[in-house]
PDB file with one MODEL, atoms N, CA, C and O in Angstrom:
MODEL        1
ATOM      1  N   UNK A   1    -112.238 -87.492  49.946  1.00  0.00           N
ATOM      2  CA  UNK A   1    -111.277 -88.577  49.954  1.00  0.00           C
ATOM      3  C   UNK A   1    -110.445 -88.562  51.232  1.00  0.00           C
ATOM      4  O   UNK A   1    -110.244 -89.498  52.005  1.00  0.00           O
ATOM      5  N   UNK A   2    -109.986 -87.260  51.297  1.00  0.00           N
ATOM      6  CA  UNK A   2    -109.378 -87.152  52.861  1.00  0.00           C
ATOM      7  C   UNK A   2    -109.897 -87.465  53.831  1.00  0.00           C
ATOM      8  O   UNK A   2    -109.188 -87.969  54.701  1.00  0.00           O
ATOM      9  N   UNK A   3    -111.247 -87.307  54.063  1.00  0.00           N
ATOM     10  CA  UNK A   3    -111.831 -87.239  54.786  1.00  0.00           C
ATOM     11  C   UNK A   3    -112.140 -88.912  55.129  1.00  0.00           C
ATOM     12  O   UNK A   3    -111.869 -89.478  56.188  1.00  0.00           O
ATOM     13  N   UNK A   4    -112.677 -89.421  54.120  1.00  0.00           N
ATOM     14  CA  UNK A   4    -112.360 -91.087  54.341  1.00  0.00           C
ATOM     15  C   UNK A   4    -111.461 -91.696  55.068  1.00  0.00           C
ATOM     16  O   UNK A   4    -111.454 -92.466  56.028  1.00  0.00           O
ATOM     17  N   UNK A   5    -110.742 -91.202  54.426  1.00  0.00           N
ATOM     18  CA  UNK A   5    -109.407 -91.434  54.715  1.00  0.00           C
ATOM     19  C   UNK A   5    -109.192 -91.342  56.448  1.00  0.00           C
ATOM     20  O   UNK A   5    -108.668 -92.318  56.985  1.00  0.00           O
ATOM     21  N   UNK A   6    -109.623 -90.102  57.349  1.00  0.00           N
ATOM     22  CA  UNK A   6    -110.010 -89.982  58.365  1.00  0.00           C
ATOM     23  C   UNK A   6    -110.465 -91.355  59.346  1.00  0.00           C
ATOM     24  O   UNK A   6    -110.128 -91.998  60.339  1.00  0.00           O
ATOM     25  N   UNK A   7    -111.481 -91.270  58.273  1.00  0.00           N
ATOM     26  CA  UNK A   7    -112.486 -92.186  59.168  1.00  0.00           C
ATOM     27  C   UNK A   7    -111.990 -93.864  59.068  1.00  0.00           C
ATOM     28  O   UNK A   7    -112.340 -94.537  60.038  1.00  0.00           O
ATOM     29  N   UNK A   8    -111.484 -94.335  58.365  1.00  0.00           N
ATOM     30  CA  UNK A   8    -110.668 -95.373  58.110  1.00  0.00           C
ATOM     31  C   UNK A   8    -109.790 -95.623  59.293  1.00  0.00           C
ATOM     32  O   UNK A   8    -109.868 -96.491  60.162  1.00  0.00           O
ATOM     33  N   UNK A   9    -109.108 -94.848  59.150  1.00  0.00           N
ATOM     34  CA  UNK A   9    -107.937 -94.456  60.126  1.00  0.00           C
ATOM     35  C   UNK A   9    -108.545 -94.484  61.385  1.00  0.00           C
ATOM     36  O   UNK A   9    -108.162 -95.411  62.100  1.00  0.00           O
ATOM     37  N   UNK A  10    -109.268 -93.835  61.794  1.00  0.00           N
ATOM     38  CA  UNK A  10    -110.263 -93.599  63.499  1.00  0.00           C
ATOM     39  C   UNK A  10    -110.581 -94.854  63.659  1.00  0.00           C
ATOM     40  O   UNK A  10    -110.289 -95.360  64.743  1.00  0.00           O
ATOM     41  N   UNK A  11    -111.249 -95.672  62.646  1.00  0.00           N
ATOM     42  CA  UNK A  11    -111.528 -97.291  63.198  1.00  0.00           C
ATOM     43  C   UNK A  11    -110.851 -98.154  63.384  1.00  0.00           C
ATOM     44  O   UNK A  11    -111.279 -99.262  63.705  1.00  0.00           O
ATOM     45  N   UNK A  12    -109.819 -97.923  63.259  1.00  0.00           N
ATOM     46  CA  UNK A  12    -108.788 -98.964  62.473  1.00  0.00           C
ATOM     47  C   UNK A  12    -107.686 -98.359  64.391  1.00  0.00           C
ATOM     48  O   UNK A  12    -107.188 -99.098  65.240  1.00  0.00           O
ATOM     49  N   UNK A  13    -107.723 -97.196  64.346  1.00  0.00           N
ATOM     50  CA  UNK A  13    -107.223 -97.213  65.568  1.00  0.00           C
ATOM     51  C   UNK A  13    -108.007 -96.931  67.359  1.00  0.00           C
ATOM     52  O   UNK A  13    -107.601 -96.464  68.423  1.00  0.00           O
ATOM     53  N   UNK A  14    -109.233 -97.500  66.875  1.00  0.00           N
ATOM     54  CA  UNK A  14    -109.977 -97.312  68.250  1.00  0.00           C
ATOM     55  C   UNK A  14    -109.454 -98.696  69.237  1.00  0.00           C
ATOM     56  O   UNK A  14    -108.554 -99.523  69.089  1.00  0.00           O
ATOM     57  N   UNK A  15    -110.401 -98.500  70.192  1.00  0.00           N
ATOM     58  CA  UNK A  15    -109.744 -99.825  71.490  1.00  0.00           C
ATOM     59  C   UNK A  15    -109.920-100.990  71.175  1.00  0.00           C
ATOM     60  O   UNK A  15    -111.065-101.259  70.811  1.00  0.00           O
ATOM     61  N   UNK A  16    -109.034-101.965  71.183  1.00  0.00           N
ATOM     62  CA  UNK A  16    -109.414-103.018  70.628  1.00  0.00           C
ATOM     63  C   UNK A  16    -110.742-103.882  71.186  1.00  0.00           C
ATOM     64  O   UNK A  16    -111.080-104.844  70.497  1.00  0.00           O
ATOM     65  N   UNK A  17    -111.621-103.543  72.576  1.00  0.00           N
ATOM     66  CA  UNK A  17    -112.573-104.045  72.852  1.00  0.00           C
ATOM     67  C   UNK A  17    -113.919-103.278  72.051  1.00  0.00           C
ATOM     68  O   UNK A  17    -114.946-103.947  71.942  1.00  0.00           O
ATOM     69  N   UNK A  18    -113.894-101.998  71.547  1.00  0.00           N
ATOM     70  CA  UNK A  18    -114.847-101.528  70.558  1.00  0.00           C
ATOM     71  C   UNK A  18    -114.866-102.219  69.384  1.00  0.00           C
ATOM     72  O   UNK A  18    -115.852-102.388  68.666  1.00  0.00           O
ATOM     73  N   UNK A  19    -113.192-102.820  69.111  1.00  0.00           N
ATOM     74  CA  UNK A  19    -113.326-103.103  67.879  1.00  0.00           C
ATOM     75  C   UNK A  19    -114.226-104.527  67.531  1.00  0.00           C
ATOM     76  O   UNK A  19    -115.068-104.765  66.666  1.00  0.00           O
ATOM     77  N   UNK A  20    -113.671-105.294  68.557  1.00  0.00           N
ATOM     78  CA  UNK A  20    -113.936-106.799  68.746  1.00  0.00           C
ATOM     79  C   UNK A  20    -115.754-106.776  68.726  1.00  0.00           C
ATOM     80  O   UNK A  20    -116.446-107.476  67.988  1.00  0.00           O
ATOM     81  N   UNK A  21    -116.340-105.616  69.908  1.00  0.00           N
ATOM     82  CA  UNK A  21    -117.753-105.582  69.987  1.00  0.00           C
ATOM     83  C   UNK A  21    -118.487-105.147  68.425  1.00  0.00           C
ATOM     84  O   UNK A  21    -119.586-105.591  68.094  1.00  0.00           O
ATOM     85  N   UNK A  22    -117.561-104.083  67.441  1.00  0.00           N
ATOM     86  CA  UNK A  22    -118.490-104.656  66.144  1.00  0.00           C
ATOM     87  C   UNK A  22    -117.711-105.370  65.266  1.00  0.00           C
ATOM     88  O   UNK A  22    -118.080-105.415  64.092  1.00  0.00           O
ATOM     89  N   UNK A  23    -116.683-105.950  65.608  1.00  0.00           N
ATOM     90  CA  UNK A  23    -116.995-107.536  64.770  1.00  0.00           C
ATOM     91  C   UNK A  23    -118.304-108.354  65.275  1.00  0.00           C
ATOM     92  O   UNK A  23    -119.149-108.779  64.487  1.00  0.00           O
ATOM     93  N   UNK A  24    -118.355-108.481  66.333  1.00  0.00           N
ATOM     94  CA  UNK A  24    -119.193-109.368  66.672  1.00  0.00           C
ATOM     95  C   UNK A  24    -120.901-108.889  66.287  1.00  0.00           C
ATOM     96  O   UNK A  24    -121.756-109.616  65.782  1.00  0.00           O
ATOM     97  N   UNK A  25    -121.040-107.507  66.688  1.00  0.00           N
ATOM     98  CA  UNK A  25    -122.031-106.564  65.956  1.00  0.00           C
ATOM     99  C   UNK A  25    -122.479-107.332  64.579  1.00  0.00           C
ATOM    100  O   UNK A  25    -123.448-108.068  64.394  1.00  0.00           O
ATOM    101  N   UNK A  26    -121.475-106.924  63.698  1.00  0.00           N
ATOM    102  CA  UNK A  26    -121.580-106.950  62.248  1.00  0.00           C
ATOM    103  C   UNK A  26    -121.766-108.742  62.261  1.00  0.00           C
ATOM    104  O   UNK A  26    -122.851-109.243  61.965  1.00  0.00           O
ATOM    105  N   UNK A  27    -121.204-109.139  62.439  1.00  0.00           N
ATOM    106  CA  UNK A  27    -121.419-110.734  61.921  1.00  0.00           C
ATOM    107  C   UNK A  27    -122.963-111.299  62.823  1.00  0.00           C
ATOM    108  O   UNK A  27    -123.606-112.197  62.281  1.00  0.00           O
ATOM    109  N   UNK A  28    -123.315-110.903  63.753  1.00  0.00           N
ATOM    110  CA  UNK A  28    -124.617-110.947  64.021  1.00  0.00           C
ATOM    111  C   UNK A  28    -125.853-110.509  63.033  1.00  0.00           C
ATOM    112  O   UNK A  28    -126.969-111.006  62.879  1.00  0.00           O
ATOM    113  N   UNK A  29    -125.203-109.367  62.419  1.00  0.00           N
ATOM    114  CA  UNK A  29    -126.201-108.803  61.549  1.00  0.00           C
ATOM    115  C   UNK A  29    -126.216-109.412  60.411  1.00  0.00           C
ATOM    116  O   UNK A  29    -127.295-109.617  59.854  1.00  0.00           O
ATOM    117  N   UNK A  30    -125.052-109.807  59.864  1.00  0.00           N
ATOM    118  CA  UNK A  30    -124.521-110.475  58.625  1.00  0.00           C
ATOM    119  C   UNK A  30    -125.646-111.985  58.876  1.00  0.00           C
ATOM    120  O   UNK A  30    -126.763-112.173  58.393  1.00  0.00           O
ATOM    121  N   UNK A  31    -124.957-112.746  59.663  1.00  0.00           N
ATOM    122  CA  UNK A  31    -125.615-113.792  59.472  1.00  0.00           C
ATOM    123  C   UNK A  31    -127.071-113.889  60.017  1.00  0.00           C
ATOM    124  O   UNK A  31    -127.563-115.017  60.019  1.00  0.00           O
ATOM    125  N   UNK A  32    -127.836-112.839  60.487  1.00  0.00           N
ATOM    126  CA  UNK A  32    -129.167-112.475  60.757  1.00  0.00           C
ATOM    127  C   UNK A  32    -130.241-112.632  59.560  1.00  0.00           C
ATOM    128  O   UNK A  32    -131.365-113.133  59.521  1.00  0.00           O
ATOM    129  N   UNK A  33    -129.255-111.863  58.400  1.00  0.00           N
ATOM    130  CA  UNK A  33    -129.764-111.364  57.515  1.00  0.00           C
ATOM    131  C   UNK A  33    -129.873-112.561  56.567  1.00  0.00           C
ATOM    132  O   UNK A  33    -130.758-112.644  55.716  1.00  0.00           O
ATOM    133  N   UNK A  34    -128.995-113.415  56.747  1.00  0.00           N
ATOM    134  CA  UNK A  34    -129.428-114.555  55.617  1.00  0.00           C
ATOM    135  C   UNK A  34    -130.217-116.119  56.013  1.00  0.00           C
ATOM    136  O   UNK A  34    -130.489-117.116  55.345  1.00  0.00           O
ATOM    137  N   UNK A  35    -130.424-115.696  57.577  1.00  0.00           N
ATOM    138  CA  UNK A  35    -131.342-116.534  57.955  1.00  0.00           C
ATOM    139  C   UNK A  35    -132.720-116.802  56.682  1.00  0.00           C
ATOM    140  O   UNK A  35    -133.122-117.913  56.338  1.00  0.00           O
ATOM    141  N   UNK A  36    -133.116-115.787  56.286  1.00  0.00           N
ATOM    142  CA  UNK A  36    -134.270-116.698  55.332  1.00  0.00           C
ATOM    143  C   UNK A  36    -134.140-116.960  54.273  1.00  0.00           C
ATOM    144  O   UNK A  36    -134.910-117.734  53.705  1.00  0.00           O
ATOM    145  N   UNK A  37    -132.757-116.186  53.472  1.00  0.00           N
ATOM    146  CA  UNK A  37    -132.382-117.022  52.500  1.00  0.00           C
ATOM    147  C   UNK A  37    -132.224-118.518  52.558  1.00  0.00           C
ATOM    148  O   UNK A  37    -132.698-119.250  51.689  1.00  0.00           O
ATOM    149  N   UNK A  38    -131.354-119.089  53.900  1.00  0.00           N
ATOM    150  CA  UNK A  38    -131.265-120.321  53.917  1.00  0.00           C
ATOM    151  C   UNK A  38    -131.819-121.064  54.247  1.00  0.00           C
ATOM    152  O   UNK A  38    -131.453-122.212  53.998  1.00  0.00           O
ATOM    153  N   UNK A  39    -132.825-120.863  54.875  1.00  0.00           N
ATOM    154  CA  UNK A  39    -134.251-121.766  55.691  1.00  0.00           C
ATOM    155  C   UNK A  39    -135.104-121.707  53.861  1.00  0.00           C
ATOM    156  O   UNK A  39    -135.240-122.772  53.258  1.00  0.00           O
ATOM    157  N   UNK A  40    -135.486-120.633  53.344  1.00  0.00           N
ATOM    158  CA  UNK A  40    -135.827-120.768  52.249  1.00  0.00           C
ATOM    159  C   UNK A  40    -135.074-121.843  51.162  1.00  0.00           C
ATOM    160  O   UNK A  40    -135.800-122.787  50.853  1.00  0.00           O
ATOM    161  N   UNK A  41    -134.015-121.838  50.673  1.00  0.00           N
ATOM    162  CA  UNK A  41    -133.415-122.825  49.909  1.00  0.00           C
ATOM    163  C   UNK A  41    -133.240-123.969  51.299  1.00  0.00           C
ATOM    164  O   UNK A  41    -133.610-123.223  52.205  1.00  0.00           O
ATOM    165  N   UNK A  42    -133.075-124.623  51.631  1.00  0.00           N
ATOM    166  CA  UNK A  42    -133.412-125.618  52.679  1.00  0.00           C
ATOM    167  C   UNK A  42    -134.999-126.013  52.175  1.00  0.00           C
ATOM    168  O   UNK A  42    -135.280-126.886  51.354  1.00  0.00           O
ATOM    169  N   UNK A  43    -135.963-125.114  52.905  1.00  0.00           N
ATOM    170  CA  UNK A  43    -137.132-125.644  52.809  1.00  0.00           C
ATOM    171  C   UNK A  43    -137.687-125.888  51.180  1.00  0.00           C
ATOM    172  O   UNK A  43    -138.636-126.671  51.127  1.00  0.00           O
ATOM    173  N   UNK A  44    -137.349-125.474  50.191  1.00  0.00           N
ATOM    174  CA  UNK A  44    -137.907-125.555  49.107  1.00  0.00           C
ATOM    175  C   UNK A  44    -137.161-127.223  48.175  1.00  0.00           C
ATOM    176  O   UNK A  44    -137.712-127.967  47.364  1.00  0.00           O
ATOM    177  N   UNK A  45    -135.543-127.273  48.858  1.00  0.00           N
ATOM    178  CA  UNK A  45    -134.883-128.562  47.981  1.00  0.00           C
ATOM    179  C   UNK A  45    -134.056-129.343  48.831  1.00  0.00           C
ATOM    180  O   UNK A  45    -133.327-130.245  48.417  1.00  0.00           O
ATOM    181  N   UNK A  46    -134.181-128.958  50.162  1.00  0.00           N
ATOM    182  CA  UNK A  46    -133.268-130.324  51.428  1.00  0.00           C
ATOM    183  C   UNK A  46    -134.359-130.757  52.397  1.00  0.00           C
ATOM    184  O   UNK A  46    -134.076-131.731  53.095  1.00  0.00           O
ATOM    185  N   UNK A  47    -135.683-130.145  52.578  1.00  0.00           N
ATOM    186  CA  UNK A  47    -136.234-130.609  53.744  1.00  0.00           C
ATOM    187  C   UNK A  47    -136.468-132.053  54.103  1.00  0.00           C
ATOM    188  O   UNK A  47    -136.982-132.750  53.228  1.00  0.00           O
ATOM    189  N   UNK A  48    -136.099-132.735  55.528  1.00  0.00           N
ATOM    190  CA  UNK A  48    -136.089-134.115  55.623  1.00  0.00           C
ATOM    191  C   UNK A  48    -136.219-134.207  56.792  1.00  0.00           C
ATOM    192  O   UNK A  48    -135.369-133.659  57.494  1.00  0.00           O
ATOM    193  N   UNK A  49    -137.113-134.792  57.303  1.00  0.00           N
ATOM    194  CA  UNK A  49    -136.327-135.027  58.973  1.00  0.00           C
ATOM    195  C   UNK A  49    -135.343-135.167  59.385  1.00  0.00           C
ATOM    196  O   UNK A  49    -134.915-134.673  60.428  1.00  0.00           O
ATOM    197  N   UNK A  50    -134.560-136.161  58.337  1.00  0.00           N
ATOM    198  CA  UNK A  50    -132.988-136.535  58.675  1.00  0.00           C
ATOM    199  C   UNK A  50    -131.869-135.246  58.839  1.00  0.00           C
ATOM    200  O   UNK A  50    -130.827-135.423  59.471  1.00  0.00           O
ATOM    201  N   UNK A  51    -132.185-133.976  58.224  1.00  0.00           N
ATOM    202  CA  UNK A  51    -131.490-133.261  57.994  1.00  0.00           C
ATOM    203  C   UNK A  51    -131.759-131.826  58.825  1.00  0.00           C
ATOM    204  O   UNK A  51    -131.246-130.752  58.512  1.00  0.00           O
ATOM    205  N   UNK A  52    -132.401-131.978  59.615  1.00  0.00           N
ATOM    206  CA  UNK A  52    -133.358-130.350  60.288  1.00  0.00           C
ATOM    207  C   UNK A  52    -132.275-129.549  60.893  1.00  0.00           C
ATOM    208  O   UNK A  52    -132.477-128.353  61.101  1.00  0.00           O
ATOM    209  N   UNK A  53    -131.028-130.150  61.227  1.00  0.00           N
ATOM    210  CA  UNK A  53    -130.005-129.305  61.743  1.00  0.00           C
ATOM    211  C   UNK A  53    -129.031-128.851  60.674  1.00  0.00           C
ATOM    212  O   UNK A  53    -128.051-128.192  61.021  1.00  0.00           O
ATOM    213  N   UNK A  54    -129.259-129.199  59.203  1.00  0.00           N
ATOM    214  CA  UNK A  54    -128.790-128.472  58.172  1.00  0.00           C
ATOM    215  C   UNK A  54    -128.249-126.659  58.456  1.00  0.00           C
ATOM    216  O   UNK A  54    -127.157-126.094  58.507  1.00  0.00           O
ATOM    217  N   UNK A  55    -129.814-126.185  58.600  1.00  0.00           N
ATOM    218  CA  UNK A  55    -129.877-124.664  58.346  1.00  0.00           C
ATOM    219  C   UNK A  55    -129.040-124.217  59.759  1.00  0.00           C
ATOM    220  O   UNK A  55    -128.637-123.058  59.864  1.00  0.00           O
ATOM    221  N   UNK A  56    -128.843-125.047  60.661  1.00  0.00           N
ATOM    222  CA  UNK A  56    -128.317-123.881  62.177  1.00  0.00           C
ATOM    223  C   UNK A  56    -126.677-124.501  61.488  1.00  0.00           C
ATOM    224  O   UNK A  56    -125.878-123.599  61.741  1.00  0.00           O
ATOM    225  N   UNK A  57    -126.182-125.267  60.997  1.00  0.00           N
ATOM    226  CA  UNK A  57    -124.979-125.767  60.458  1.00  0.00           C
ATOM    227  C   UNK A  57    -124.055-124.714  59.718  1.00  0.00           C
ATOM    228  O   UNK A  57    -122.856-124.439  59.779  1.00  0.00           O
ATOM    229  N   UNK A  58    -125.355-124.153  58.846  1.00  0.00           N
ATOM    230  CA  UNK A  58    -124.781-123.590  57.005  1.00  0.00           C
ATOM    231  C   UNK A  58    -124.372-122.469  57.999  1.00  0.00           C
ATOM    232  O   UNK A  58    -123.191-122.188  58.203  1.00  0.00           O
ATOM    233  N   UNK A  59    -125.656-121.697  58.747  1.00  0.00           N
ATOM    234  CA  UNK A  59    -125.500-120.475  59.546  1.00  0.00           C
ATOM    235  C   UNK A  59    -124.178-120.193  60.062  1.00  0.00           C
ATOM    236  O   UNK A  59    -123.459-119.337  59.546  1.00  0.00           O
ATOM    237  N   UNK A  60    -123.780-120.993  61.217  1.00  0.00           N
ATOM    238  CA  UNK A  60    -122.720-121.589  61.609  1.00  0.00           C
ATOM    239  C   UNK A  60    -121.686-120.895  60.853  1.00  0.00           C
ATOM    240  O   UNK A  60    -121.081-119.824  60.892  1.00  0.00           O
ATOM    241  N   UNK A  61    -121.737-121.899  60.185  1.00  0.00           N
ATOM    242  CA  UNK A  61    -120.345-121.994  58.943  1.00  0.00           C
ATOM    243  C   UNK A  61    -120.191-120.103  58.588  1.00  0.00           C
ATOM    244  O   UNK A  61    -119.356-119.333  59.063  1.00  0.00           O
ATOM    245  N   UNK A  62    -121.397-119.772  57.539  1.00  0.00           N
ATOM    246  CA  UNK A  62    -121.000-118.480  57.381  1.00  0.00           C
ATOM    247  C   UNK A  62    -120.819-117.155  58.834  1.00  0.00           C
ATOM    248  O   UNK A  62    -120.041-116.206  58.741  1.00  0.00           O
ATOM    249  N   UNK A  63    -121.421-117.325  59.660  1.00  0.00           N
ATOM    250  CA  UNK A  63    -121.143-116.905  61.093  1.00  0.00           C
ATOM    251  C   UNK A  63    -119.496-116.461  61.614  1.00  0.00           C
ATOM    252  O   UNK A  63    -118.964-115.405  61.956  1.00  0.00           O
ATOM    253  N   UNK A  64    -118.974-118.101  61.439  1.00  0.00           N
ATOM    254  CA  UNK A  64    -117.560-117.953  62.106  1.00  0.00           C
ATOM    255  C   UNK A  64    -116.412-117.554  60.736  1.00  0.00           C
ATOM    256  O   UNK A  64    -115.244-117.199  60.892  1.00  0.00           O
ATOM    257  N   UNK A  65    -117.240-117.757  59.200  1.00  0.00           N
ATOM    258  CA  UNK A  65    -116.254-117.315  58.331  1.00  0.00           C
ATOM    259  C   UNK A  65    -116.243-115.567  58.267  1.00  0.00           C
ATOM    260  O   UNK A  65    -115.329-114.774  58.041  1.00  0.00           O
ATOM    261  N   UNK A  66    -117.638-115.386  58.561  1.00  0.00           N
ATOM    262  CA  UNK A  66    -117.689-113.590  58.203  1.00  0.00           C
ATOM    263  C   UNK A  66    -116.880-113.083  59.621  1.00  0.00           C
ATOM    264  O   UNK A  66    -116.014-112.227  59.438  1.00  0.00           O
ATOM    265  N   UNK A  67    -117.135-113.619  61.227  1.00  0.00           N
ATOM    266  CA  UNK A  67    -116.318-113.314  61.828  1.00  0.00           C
ATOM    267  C   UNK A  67    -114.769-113.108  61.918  1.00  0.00           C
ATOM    268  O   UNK A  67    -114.069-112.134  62.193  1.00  0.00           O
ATOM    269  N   UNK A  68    -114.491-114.507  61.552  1.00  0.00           N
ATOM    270  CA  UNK A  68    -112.988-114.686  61.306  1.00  0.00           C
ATOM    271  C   UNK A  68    -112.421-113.117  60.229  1.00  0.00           C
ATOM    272  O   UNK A  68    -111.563-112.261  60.445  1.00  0.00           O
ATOM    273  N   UNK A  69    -113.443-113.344  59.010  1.00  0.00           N
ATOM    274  CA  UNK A  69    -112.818-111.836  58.075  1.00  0.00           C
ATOM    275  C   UNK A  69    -112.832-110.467  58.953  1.00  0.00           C
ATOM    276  O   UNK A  69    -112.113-109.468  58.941  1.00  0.00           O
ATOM    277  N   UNK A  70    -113.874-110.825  59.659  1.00  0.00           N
ATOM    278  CA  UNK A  70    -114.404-109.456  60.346  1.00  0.00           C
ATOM    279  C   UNK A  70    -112.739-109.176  61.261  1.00  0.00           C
ATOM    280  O   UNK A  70    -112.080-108.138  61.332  1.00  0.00           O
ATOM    281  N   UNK A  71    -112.541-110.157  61.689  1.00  0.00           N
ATOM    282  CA  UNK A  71    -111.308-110.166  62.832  1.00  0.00           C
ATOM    283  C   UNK A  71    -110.183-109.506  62.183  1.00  0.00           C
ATOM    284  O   UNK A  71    -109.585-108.530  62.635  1.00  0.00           O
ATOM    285  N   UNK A  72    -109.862-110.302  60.745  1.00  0.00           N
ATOM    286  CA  UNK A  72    -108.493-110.331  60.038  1.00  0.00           C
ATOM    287  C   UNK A  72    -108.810-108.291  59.704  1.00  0.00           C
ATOM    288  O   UNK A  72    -107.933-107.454  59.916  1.00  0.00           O
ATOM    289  N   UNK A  73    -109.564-108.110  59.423  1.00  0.00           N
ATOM    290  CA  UNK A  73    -109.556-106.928  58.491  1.00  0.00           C
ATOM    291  C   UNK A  73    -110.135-105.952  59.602  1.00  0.00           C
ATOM    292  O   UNK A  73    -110.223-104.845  59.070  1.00  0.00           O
ATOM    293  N   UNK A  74    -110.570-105.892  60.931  1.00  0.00           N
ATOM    294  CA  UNK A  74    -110.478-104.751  61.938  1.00  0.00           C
ATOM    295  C   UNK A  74    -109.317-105.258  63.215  1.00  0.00           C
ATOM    296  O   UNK A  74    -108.121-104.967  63.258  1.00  0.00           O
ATOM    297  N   UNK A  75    -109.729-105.697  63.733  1.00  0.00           N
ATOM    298  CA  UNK A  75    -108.898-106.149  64.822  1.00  0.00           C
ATOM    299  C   UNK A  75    -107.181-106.545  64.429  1.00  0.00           C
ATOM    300  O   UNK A  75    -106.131-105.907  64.349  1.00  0.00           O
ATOM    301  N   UNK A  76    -107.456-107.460  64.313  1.00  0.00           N
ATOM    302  CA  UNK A  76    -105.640-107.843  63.726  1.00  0.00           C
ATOM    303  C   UNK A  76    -105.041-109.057  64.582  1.00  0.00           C
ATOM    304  O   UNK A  76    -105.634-109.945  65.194  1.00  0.00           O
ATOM    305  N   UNK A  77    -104.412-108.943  64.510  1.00  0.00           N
ATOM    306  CA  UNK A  77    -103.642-110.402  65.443  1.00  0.00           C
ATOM    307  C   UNK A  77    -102.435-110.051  66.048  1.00  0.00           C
ATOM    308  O   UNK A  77    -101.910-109.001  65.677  1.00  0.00           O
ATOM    309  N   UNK A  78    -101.913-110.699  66.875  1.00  0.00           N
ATOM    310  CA  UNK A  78    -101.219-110.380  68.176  1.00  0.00           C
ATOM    311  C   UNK A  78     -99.932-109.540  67.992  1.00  0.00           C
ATOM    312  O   UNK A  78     -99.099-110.048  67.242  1.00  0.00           O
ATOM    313  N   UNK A  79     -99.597-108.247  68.588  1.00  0.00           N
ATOM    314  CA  UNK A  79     -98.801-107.280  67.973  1.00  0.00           C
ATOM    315  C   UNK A  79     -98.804-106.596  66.846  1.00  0.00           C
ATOM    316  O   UNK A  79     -97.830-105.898  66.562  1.00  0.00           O
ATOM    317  N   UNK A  80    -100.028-106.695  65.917  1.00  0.00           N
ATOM    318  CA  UNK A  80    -100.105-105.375  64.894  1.00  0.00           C
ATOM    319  C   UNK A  80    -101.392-104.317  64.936  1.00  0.00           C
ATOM    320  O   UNK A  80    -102.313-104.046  65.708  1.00  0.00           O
ATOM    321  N   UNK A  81    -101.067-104.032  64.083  1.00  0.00           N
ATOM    322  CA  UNK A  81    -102.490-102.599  64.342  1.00  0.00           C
ATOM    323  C   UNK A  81    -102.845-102.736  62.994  1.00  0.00           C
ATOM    324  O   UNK A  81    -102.100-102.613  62.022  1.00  0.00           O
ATOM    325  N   UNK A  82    -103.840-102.957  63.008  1.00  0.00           N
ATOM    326  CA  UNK A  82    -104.792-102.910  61.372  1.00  0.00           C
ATOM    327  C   UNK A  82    -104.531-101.836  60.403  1.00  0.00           C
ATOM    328  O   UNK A  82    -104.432-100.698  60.862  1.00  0.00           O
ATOM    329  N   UNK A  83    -104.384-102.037  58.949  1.00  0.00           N
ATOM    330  CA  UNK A  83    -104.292-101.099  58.603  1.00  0.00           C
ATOM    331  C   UNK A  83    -106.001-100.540  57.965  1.00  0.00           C
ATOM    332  O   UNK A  83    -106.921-101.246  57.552  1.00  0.00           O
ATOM    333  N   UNK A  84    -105.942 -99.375  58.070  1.00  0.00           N
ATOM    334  CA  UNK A  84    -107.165 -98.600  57.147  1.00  0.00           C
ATOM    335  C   UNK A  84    -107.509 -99.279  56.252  1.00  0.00           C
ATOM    336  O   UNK A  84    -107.316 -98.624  55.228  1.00  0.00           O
ATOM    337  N   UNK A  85    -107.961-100.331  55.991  1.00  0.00           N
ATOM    338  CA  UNK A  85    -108.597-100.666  54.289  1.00  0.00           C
ATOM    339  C   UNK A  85    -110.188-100.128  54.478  1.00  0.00           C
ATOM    340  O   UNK A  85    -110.955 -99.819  55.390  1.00  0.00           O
ATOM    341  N   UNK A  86    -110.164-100.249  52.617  1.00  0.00           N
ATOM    342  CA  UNK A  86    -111.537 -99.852  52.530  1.00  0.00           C
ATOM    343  C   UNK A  86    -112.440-100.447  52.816  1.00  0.00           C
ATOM    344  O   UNK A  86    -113.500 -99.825  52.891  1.00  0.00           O
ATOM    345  N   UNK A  87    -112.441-102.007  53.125  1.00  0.00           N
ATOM    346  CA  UNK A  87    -113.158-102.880  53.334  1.00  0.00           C
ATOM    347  C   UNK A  87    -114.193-102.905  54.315  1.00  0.00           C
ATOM    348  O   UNK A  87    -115.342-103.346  54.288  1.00  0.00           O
ATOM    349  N   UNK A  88    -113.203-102.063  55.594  1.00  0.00           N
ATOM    350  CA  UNK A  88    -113.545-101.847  56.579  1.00  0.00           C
ATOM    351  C   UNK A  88    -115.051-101.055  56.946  1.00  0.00           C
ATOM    352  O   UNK A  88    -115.814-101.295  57.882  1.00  0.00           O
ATOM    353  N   UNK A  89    -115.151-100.252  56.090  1.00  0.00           N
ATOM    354  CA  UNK A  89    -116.212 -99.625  55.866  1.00  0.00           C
ATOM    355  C   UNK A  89    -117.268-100.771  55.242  1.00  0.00           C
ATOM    356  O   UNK A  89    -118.411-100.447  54.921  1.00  0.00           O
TER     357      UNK A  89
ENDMDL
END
């Protein structure tokens, strides 16, 4: 538990340009990963010509929302220092 506790703490106070590089890390991977979930539901009940920029849209969307969390919960905003949550992990 202490030891968590450690490591929480170590991320939470590294440079803020490490930190920023895995937000951006993680939400790359994040929204990597659900690329075929959503091309899959797309292709099985929206496909249209009219609509082909659907799936880079949805992506999008979850992209800048997992970033934005990614931001709030490592990085922080102007004059504070993040605290340790578990989330972080």
């Amino acid at each position: 538990m202490n030891v968590l506790r450690q490591v929480l703490t170590g991320l939470a106070r590294l440079p803020r340009v490490v930190r920023i590089i895995m937000v951006i890390f993680s939400t790359l991977m994040i929204t990597l990963a659900v690329v075929p979930w959503v091309d899959g539901v797309y292709l099985e009940s929206f496909y249209n010509t009219d609509t082909l920029m659907l799936p880079a849209l949805v992506l999008t969307i979850i992209g800048v929302l997992v970033y934005a969390f990614g931001w709030w919960l490592l990085i922080g905003f102007a004059g504070e220092t993040p605290a340790p949550r578990w989330a972080i992990l």
